[in-house]
Legacy VTK file of the C-alpha trace (Angstrom):
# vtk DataFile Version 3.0
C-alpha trace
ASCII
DATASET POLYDATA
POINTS 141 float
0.000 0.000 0.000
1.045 3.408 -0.975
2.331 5.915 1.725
0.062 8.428 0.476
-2.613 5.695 0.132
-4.397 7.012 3.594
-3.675 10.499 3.191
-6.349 13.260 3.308
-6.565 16.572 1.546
-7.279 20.113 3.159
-8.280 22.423 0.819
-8.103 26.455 2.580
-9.164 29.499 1.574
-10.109 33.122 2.904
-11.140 36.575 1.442
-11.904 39.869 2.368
-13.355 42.668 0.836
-11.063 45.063 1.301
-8.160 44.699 2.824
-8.494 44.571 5.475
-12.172 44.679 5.108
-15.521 42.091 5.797
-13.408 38.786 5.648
-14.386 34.942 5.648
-12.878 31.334 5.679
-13.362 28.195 4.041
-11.890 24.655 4.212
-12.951 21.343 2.326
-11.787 17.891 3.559
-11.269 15.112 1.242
-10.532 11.846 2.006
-8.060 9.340 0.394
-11.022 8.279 -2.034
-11.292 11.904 -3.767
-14.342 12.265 -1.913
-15.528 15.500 -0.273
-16.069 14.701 3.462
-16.887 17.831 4.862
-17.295 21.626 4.076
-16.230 24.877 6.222
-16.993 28.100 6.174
-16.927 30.879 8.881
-17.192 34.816 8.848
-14.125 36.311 10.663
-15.676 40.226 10.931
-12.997 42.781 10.126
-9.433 41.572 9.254
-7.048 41.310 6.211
-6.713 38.377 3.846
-3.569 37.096 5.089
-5.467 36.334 8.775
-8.415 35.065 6.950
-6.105 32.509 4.694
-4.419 31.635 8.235
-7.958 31.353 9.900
-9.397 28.856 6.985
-6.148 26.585 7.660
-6.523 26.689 11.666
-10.481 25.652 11.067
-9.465 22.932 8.257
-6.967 21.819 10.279
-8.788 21.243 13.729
-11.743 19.123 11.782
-8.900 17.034 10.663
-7.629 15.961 13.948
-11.116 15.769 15.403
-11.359 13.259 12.647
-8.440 11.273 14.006
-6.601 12.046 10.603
-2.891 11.291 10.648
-1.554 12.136 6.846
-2.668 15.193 5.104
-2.108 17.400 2.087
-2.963 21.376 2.576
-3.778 23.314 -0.872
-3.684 27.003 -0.776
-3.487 29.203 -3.284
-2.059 32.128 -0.608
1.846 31.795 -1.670
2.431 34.037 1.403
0.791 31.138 4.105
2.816 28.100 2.024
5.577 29.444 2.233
5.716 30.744 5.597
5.006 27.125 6.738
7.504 25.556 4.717
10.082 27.795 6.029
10.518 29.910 2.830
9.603 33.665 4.308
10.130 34.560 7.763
6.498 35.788 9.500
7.081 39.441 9.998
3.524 40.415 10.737
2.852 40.115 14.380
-0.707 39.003 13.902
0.399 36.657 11.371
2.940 35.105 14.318
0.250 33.904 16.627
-1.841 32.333 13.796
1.440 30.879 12.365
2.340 29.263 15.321
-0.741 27.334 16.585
-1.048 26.432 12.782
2.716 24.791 12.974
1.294 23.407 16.812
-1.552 21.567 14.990
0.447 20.341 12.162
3.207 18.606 14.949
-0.236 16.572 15.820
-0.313 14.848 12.263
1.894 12.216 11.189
2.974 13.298 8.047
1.800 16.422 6.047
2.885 18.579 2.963
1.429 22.047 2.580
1.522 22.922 -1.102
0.657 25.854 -3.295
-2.126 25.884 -5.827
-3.573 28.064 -8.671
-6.630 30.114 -7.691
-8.640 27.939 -10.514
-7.710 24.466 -8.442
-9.248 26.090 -5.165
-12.402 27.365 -6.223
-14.627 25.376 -3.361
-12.569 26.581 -0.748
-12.927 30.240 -2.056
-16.495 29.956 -2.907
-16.751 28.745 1.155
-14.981 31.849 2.069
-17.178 34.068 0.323
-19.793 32.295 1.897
-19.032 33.094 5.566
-19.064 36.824 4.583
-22.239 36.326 2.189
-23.886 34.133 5.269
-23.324 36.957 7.594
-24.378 39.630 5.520
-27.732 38.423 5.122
-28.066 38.649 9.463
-27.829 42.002 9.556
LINES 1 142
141 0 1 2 3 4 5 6 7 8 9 10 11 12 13 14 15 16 17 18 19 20 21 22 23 24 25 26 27 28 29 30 31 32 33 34 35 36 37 38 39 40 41 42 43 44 45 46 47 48 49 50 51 52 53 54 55 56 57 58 59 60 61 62 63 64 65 66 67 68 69 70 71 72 73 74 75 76 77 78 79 80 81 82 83 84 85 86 87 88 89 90 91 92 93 94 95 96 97 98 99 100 101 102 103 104 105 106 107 108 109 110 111 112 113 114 115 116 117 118 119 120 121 122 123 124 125 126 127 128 129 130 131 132 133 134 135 136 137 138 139 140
């Protein structure tokens, strides 16, 4: 059996309009099938699109160890967020630091994981989610 055989894929997205402006995050899980286990999507108020990227992971990323996951695969299209946690760019913004590290805190809880970059086109569901938490919220008030 493959190594990658078991391993599940976190799809993570946020947006804001504006920047910072009314901001949202979305996560898909997949499992090792290709199928789509569960959806994500939460409105975040106020904030840039850097902490909503950050806040998309953190959700997608809890859900997967409440799911007793152990290998996973993280898809962003935020080049920023990759490579910060692949040790590319140094975090410099100090709200970005916080986020950073309880994202790198979660990840120590997985077995194995690889955090990759994606075109904007191959994350559509995870930015469609994101829009969603704002859209979602927008319609309370």
């Amino acid at each position: 059996m493959s190594e990658l055989a078991d391993e599940w894929l976190l799809m993570v997205d946020g947006a804001a309009r504006g920047n910072p402006g009314d901001a949202g995050c979305g996560a898909v899980i997949v499992d090792s099938s290709g199928a789509v286990v569960k959806e994500l999507s939460r409105y975040l108020g106020h904030t840039t699109n850097n902490v909503a990227e950050y806040e998309g992971l953190l959700m997608g990323l809890e859900a997967l160890a409440r799911l007793g996951k152990k290998r996973i695969r993280v898809q962003s299209d935020s080049q920023l967020l990759v490579r910060q946690l692949n040790g590319e760019y140094r975090v410099k913004d100090e709200k970005l630091k916080a986020l950073f590290q309880k994202a790198v805190a979660l990840l120590r809880q997985f077995e194995g994981y690889r955090i990759l970059h994606v075109p904007r086109e191959l994350n559509k569901l995870a930015d469609r989610l994101a829009n969603r938490g704002i859209d979602e919220a927008k319609k309370k008030f």
